[in-house]
C-alpha positions, -999 to 999 in steps of 0.1 A, spaced: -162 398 -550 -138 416 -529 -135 406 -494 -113 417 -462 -100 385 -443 -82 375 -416 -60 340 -418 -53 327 -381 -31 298 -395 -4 320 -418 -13 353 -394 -21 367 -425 -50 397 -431 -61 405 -466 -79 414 -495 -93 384 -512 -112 371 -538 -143 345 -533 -174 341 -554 -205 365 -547 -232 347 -520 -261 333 -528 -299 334 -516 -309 296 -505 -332 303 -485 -369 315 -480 -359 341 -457 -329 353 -465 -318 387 -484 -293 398 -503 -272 426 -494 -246 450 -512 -226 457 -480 -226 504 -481 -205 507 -452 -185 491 -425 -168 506 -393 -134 496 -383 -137 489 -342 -110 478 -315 -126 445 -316 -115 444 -355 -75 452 -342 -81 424 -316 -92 397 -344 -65 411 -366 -39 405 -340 -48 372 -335 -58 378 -302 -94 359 -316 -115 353 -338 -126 321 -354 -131 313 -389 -166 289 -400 -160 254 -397 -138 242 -420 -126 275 -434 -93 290 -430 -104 327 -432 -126 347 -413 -145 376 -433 -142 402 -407 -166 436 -397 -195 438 -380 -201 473 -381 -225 481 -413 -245 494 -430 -262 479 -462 -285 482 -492 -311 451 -499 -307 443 -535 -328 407 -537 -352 389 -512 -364 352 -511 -401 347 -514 -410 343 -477 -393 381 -468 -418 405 -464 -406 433 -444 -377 440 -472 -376 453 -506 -348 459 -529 -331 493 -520 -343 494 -487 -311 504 -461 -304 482 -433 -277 476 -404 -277 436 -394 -273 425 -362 -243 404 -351 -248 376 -328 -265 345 -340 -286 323 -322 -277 289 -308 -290 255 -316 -301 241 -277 -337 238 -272 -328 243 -238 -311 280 -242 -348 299 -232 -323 330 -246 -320 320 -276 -351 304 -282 -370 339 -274 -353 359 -298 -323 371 -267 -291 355 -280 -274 386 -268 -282 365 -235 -274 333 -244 -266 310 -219 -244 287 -238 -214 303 -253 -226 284 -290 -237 317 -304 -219 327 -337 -214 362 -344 -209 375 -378 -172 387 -387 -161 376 -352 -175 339 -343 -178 309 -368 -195 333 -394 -180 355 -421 -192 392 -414 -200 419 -438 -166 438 -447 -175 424 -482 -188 436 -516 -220 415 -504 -234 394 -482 -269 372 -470 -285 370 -440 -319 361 -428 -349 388 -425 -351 385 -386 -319 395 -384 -320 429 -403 -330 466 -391 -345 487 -414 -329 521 -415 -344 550 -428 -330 573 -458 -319 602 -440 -295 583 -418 -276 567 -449 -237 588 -439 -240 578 -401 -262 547 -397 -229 527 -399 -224 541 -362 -262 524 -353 -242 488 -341 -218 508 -318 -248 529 -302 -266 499 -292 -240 491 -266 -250 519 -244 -288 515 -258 -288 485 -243 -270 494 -213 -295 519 -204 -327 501 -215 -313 477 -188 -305 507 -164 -338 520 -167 -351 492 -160 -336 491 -125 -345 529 -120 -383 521 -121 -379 490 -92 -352 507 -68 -354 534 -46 -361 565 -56 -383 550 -81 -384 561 -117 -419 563 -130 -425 544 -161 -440 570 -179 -408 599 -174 -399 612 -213 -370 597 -223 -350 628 -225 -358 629 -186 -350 599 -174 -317 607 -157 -323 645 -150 -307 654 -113 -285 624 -117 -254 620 -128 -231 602 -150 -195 594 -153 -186 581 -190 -152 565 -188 -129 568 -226 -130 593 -252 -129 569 -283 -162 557 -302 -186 537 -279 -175 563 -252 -186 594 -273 -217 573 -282 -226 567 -248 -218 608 -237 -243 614 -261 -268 591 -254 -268 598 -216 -265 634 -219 -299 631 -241 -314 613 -217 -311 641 -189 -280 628 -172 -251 657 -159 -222 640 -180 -187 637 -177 -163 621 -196 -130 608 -181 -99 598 -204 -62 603 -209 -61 632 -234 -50 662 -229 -68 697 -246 -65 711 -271 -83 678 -289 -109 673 -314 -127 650 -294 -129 667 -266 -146 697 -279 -173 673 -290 -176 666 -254 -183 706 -249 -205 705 -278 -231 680 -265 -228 699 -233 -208 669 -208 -179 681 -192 -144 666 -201 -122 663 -173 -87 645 -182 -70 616 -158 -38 636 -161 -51 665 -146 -74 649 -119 -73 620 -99 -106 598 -94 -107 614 -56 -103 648 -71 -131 641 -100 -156 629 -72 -148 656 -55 -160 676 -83 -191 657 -90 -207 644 -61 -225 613 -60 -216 597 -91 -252 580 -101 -237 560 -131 -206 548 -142 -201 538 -179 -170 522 -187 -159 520 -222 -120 513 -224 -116 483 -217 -89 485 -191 -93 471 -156 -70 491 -130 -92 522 -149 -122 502 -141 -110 492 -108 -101 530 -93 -135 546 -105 -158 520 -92 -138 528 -60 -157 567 -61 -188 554 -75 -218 568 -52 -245 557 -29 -275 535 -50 -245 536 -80 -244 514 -112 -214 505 -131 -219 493 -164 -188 479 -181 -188 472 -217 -150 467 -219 -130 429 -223 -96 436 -212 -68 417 -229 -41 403 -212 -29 436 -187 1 435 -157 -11 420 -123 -30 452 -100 -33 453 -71 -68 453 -53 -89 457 -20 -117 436 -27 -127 439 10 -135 473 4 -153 470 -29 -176 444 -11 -183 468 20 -193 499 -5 -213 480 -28 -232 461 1 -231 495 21 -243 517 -9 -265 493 -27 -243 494 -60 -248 477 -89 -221 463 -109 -235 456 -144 -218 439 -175 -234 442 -211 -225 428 -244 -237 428 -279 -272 436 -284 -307 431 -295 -336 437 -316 -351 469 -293 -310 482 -288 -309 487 -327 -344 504 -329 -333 526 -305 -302 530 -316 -312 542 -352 -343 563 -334 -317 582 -312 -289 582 -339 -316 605 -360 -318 628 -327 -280 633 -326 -285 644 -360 -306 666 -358 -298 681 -319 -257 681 -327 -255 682 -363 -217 690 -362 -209 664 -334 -225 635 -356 -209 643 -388 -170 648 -367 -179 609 -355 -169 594 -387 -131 601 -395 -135 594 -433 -142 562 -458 -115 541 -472 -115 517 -501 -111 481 -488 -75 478 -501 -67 501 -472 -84 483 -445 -53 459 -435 -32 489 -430 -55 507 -413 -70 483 -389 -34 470 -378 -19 510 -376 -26 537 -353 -66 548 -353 -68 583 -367 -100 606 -358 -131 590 -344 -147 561 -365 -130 548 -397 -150 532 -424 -146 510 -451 -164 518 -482 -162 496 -514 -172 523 -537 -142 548 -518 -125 562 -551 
């Protein structure tokens, strides 16, 4: 079968050839891999920047962005039948007894570092023809989501983000009460949504569904495709060229929430200067290497003891993020039809993927397909 892999010892990334998996295991399936999205985390492993190949390999089957169709099951699957549609899950568990993480089903917690993530850590992912993995680790996806559900691993960054920020709602002043709708939960507050790309838009979408005034803050200038899907989910873009932080709380007011998707600490830095009394700032981000900045970290102590801030980092995600995620992905669809379909720049046969993982990103998400003509 066809595979896309990266070679950290020649600096090499390519299509290769390697014989088709096999079930060995009870509990495993058997996948023929739909779709897979190309991510900055992809670039990163392609650059060499990391990623790590299994033990004793030299190559590292990247993606972990996809979408698949079950086309075998070992005899202890039950939840699975052939032709179901499903979106894996990335991180695997460690081995310690001792990780309590890990052991309850949490290993986006884990306290160890031994996780392995699929098509990043010590495991081939799925940018293959197919692949196996074990039940537990599989979400089932229903038909109608089949062109977008490839964007379902994405979304559960800021799902989890906010399962986590609502959580804090319901225990800190003003309280939120448990039983608010979900499309409710952030009405009268607002949020800033820092980046344009793919997790940002995600994020826009998901906080602006969930009540929240929304703003999105990036570098581009109109006119831009992007930002008119901003106007069409109803946020407000406001670009960095145009306004400074100051000028852009200015504009808002108390900025409830700050979600931070680009990865880039002086951007980080500046707006969790302006962010509000009772504030959370989520950052999803991991800067690479960047030039020294400079800092006051006197004054970022003062505000968030002062202001009861919260400064919260989130990555990778669980079981209840990619329920969530496909639940809310089939809201998208059908609230901003348009907006979900403009997310996904175009599929590509894998032949492509080197060139297009390693070159400038074009539109919004691009996918690998292995039946792209």
């Amino acid at each position: 079968m066809k595979a896309v892999a990266v070679f950290p010892g020649s600096r090499e990334v390519k299509v290769i050839q390697q014989e088709d998996p096999r079930i060995s295991q009870p509990d495993q399936v058997m996948l023929q891999v739909l779709d897979i999205g190309i991510c900055g985390t992809d670039r990163e492993i392609c650059t060499f920047e990391y990623g790590t190949p299994p033990p004793g390999e030299d190559h590292l089957v990247i993606g972990h962005e996809s979408l698949a169709e079950v086309v075998a099951a070992g005899s202890a699957v039950e939840r699975f039948r052939a032709g179901d549609l499903v979106v894996p899950s990335v991180r695997r568990p460690c081995v310690h007894p001792g990780c309590l993480a890990c052991r309850a089903g949490h290993q986006d917690y884990c306290y160890t570092g031994d996780f392995t993530e699929r098509g990043i850590k010590e495991a081939h992912g799925y940018m293959a023809e197919y692949a196996v993995d074990q039940e537990r680790h599989l979400n089932l996806v229903p038909p109608d989501l089949r062109e977008i559900a490839v964007l379902a691993e994405p979304l559960t960054i800021a799902e989890k983000a906010l399962g986590q920020i609502t959580w804090m709602m319901q225990q800190r002043p003003p309280w939120l009460d448990p039983q608010t709708p979900g499309e409710e939960r952030g009405r009268g507050l607002s949020a800033l949504v820092l980046g344009i790309g793919p997790v940002g838009l995600l994020g826009a979408m998901m906080l602006a569904s969930a009540g929240f005034t929304t703003y999105v803050y990036s570098r581009e200038l109109p006119p831009s495709p992007r930002i008119d899907l901003v106007a069409a989910i109803g946020a407000t873009y406001v670009s960095s060229q145009a306004a400074t932080f100051t000028e852009l709380a200015e504009k808002i007011g108390n900025i409830d929430l700050v979600y931070e998707a680009v990865g880039h600490s002086h951007f980080a830095l500046e707006a969790l200067q302006v962010l509000g009394t009772n504030g959370i700032f989520v950052l999803t981000g991991v800067p690479g290497m960047q030039a020294f900045i400079e800092a006051d970290p006197a004054r970022l102590m003062r505000d968030m003891v002062l202001k009861n801030q919260v400064l919260l980092g989130t990555v990778n995600a669980g079981a209840d993020a990619f329920a969530s995620a496909l639940r809310n992905l089939d809201a998208f669809r059908l609230r901003w039809p348009a907006v979900v379909a403009a997310l996904i720049a175009g599929r590509y046969p894998p032949e492509q993927a080197p060139d297009l993982i390693l070159g400038r990103p074009t539109g919004i998400k691009t996918v690998i397909a292995f039946d792209a003509p």
